[in-house]
C-alpha angles and dihedrals in degrees: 000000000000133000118260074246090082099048097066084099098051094035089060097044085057097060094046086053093053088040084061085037097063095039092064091039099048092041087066108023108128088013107168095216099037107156110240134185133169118236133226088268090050104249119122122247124188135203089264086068097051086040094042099051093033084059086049106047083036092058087049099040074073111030101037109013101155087065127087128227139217117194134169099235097037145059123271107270123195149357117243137123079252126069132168107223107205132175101186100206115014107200101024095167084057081047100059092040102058092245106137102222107102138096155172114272113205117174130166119210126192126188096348101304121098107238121163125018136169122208116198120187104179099171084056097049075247144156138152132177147162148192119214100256090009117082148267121260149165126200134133090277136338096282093071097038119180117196121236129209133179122252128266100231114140107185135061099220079060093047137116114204121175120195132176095244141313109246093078085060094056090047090051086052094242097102095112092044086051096044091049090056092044092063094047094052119091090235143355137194136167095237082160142209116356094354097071089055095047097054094038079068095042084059087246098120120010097208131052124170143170132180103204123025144146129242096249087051087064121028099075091056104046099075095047093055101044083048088053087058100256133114129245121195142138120275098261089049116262119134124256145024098281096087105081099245133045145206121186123188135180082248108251089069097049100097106045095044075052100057084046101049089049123113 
């Protein structure tokens, strides 16, 4: 695998591609007239999705047209060792509601490992990204970059953890497993989707943890995370964002959320 080293350029092509990113989503976000419709899973998806991830395969149809690209609202392109991972608007019900948590999720695999994302969270004055051996970090932009780093907490009773919602817990058949953490934590929020992730790096939270997601979902969020210090992996376990499902600790707490998540 390649040195971070190798991924400036792509690091950089990802923040001009949020740049691009925020530009069509702000300029629409509590639009009176936004153009809404329901897919086949039941989740809503607005024009600002289909806008947001057309800019983005169009910029690297041009700038980087040998790689193949993955996104939520359009079909698979390309074959390649290297593939853009893009969820166009994560958090489109907080979209069309006019709540400001939400973002566009980049990340670049290659070879089946995630190693470079951008997060961009206009509505939050927000962004977070990261290079495989080379850092997290949030800023502005990537010209005043601040490093980010996990907490140090040790122990679950002292412990913040942030979800989506329960009721995907109850349906995996891990609700009781998941209550009963929640009530061992110190404290717990649902902070949802990408945010959870984002402070969990930032040393904010130290658990984060979802029972059903998407790779695109994910991936974004998986590196940052690792090059925070702390670890992503899939509920039972298992590393990475391939796996349907993530918890993502500071590090010190994995394996015991682990052993009582498990089944």
């Amino acid at each position: 695998m390649a040195s971070s080293k190798s991924f400036t350029d792509d690091i950089r092509l990802a923040h001009v591609m949020a740049d691009d990113a925020d530009s069509i989503s702000m300029a629409r976000f509590k639009a009176q007239d936004l153009d809404v419709r329901t897919k086949p899973d039941r989740t809503p998806v607005t024009e600002t999705d289909t806008a947001v991830e057309e800019a983005i395969r169009r910029t690297l149809s041009r700038t980087r047209p040998r790689d193949a690209v993955h996104g939520e609202e359009m079909q698979d392109s390309g074959s390649s060792p290297r593939r853009w991972i893009i969820d166009p608007i994560d958090g489109t019900a907080n979209y069309l509601r006019g709540v400001p948590v939400w973002a566009t999720l980049i990340a670049l695999e290659v070879e089946g490992e995630i190693v470079a994302s951008v997060v961009s969270a206009p509505a939050l004055g927000r962004r977070w990204w990261a290079t495989k051996g080379g850092g997290a970090f949030t800023g502005r932009s990537i010209l005043n970059p601040t490093e980010i780093r996990t907490s140090k907490v040790s122990r679950v009773e002292d412990a913040s953890l942030s979800y989506a919602s329960i009721d995907g817990w109850i349906e995996s058949g891990r609700g009781q497993g998941f209550v009963d953490l929640m009530r061992e934590v110190w404290r717990s929020r649902a902070y949802g989707d990408f945010w959870s992730y984002m402070l969990l790096a930032e040393g904010a939270v130290d658990i984060a943890c979802e029972p059903e997601l998407q790779l695109y979902d994910m991936a974004a969020l998986d590196v940052i995370v690792r090059e925070a210090g702390g670890r992503f992996t899939s509920i039972d376990g298992k590393p990475g964002p391939y796996h349907g499902n993530a918890l993502a600790t500071n590090g010190p707490l994995h394996d015991a959320v682990l052993e009582r998540l498990s089944l």
